[in-house]
N, C-alpha and C positions, 0 to 999 in steps of 0.2 A: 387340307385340314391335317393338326396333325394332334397326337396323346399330348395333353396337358403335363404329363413329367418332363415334356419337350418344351414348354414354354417359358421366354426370360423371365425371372423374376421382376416383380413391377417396381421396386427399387434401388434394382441391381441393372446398370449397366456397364459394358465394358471403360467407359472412358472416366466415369462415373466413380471408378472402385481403386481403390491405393494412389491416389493422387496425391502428388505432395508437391509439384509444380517443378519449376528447374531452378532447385536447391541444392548449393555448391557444397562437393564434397568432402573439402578442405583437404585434409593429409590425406583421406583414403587411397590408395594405389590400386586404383582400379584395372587398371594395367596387369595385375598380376594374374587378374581371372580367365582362365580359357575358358573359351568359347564352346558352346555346343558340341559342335563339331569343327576343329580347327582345319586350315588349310592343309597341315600336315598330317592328317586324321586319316590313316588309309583310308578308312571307307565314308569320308566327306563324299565323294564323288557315288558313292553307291546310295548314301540317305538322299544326297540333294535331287539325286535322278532317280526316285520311285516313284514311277506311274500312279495315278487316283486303283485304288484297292491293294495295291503291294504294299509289301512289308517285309521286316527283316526279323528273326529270332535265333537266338544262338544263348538258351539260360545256362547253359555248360561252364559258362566262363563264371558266374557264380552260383553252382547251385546251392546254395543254402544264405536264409536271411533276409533282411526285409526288405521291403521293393517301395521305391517311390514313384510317382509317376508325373512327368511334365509335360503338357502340353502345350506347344509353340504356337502362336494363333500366327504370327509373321510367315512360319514355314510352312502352316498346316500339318505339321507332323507330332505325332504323340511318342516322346522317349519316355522307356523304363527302365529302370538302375535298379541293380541287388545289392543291398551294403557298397553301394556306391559306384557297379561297376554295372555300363550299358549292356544288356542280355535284347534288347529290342527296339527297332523303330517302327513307327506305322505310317502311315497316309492318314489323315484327317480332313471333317468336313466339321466348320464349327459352326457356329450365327452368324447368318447373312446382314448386313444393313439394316437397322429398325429393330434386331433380334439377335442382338451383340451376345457372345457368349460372356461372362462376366471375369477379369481376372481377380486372382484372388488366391488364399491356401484352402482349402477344403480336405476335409474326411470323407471316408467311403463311410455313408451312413446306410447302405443295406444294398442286397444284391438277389436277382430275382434272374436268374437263368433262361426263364421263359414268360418274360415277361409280356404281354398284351393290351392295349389300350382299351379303357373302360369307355371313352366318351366313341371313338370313332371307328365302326365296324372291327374292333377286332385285331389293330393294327397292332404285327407283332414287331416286336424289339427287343431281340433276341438278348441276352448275358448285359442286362442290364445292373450299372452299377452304379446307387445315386448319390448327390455330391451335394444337393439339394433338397428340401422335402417338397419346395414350391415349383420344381422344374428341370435344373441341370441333372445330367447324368452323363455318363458314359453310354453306349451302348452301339450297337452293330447297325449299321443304316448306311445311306443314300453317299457315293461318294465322287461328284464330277470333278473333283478338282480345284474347286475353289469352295467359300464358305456358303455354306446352302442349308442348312438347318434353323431351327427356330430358338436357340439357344445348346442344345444340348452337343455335345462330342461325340459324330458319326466315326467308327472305325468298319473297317474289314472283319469279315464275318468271322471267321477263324481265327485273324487276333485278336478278338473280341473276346473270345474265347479261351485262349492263352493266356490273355489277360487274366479273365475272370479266376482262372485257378490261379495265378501267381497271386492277386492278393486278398485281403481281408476285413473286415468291418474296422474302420480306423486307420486306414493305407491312406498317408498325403496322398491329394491330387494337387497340384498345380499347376494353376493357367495363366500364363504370361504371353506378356508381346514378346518378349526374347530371352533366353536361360544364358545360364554358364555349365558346364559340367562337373559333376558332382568332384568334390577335395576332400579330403581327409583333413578333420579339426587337429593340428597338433596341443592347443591350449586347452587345458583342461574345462574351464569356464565356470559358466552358472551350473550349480547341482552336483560340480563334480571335483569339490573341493576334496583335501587329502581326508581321508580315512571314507567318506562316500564313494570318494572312485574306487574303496576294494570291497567297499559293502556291496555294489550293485554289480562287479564283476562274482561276486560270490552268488549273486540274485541269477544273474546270466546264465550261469554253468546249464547247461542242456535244455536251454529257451532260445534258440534260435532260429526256428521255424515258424513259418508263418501260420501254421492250425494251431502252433501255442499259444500265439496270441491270441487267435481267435475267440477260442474259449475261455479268455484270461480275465476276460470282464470288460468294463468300458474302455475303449483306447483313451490315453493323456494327452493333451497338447498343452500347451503351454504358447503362452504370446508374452514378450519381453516390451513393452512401448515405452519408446525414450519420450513422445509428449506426454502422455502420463505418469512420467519416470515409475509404473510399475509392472509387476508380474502378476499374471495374471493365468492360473493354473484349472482346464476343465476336462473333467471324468466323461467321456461321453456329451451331455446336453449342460451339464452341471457346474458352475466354477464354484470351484471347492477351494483352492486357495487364493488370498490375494495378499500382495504384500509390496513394500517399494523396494526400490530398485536404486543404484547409484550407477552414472556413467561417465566415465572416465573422458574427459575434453569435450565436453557434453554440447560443444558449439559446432559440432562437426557431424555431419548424419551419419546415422547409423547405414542407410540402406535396407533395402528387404532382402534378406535370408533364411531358409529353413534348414533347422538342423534335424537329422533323424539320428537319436540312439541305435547305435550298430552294433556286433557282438561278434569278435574276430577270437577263437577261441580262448571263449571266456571271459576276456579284456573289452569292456566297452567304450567306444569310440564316440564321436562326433562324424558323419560326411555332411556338408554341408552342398546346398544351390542354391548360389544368387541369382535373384529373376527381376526383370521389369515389367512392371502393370500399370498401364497409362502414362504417367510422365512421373512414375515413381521408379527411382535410380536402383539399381542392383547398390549390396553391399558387397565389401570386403568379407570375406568369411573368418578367417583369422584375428581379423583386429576387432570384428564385432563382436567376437563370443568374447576377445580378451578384453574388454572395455564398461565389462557390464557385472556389475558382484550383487549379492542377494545377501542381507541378514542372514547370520548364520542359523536363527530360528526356523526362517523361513526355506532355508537349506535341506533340514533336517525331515518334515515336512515335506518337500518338493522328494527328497532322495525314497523316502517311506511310499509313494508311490510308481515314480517311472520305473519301467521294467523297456530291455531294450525296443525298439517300436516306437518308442514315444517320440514327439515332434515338438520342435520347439522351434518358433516365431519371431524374428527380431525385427522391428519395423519401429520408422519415427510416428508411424501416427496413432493418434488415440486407441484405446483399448476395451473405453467402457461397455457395459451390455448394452444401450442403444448403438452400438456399432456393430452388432453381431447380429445374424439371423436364430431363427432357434432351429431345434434340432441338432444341434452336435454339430454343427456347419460355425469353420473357424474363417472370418472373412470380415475384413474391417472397410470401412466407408468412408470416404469424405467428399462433405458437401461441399462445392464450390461454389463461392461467393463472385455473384456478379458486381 
């Protein structure tokens, strides 16, 4: 038996979630994306050989700035990036068979340190931190090696904990079948047209902590869908803006990518990760954000909100709110047609 925050959601399954089937890329160069961890990676060889409970932390190499988190269901390992630069790997236990962990982007929608299950004696789950209201989370549990939980993401007790201080109410999580490692966006893109890009490095100046944001109010995300051709902007549980979109050779997919607002003194950035979820294709990072423009209305708007932290989505599939869960949970769906 196990706490109900642990269980799959009933219409979220892994194969189930970011499906777009094997839709050709056309120009994309997908080629240019590194890998996780490439072969030339010194420490490929030290992530790929950590035993069930080890793990690696070294936040020194960026200590300041916002942390995304990606979980590998193929490696079973959870990577975290600070403004784009790896500070940790862990071991991972995700959903077993029948209890697929679902991939998808998610928000940290709350986080309970000492956490304890209400339905079954008491069962504690320690630096819990949820991704879902219906189930997924994070949290410190059970870790033989392979996927053994009932949806949720078992980490090592201490990185669990590591974790839980690096991030904050509205910190991506993403869970894919395989990543790329985080790039630095050189294209300016959606929200970060000329005179926005010096308005929001003026926003920036000494927000670059992650307690800033904490307190800073609802986290933004934002979803870009090229089926929808629109934007699609939500405060916390709320979409607050929407508006269309234009995409540039628009016969060609996008891919799935998440970009996180960064803040390298002062100047805010783009890092970007492409990920795959089901049989839905990583994007391009660069050609995606440079291929997609916003009303300059809807510009202005978008810019009056994000503060670095914010997250932003690019994906070919639908967008509408019968794709989303509620809760502040950013995660799109699609039905597969027999």
């Amino acid at each position: 038996m196990t706490d109900p925050t642990c269980r799959r959601p009933r219409l979220l399954a892994r194969r189930d979630i970011l499906k777009l089937g094997a839709a050709a890329v056309g120009g994309v160069a997908l080629g240019m994306l590194a890998p996780a961890f490439a072969a030339d990676d010194p420490e490929s060889a030290t992530i790929a050989g950590l035993k069930p409970g080890e793990y690696v932390w070294y936040p020194d190499r960026a200590p300041e700035g916002f942390v995304a988190v990606v979980v590998n269901l193929s490696d079973q390992r959870a990577f975290v990036y600070r403004n784009g630069v790896r500070i940790g790997v862990s071991t991972a236990s995700t959903g077993r068979a029948g209890h697929d962990t679902p991939t998808g982007v998610f928000t940290i929608l709350g986080k309970d340190a000492d956490h304890h299950s209400s339905l079954y004696n008491e069962a504690s789950m320690p630096f819990t931190e949820r991704l879902t209201w219906s189930g997924v989370a994070l949290h410190a549990g059970g870790l033989p090696g392979y996927p053994s939980s009932h949806g949720c993401v078992h980490l090592p007790l201490t990185f669990a904990k590591l974790l839980f201080s690096a991030t904050h109410i509205g910190t991506p999580v993403i869970i894919a079948d395989s990543h790329t490692a985080p790039q630095s966006v050189l294209h300016p893109g959606l929200i970060m047209s000329e005179g926005l890009e010096q308005q929001l490095a003026v926003d920036a100046t000494g927000s670059g902590a992650p307690e800033d944001m904490a307190g800073a109010g609802a986290a933004v995300s934002m979803v870009a869908s090229a089926a929808d051709r629109s934007l699609t902007v939500l405060q916390g549980a709320q979409a607050v803006i929407q508006g269309p979109i234009s995409i540039a050779n628009p016969s060609a997919a996008l891919g799935n990518v998440v970009y996180v607002l960064a803040s390298a003194s002062g100047t805010p950035r783009w890092t970007a990760i492409s990920y795959e979820g089901g049989t839905a294709p990583a994007g391009a990072a660069q050609q995606a954000l440079a291929r997609i423009t916003v009303d300059p209305s809807i510009n202005r708007q978008v810019a009056a909100l994000v503060k670095p932290g914010a997250t932003l989505f690019v994906t070919d599939l639908p967008a509408h709110p019968a794709t989303r869960s509620d809760g502040g949970l950013v995660i799109l769906t699609h039905k597969v047609v027999s």
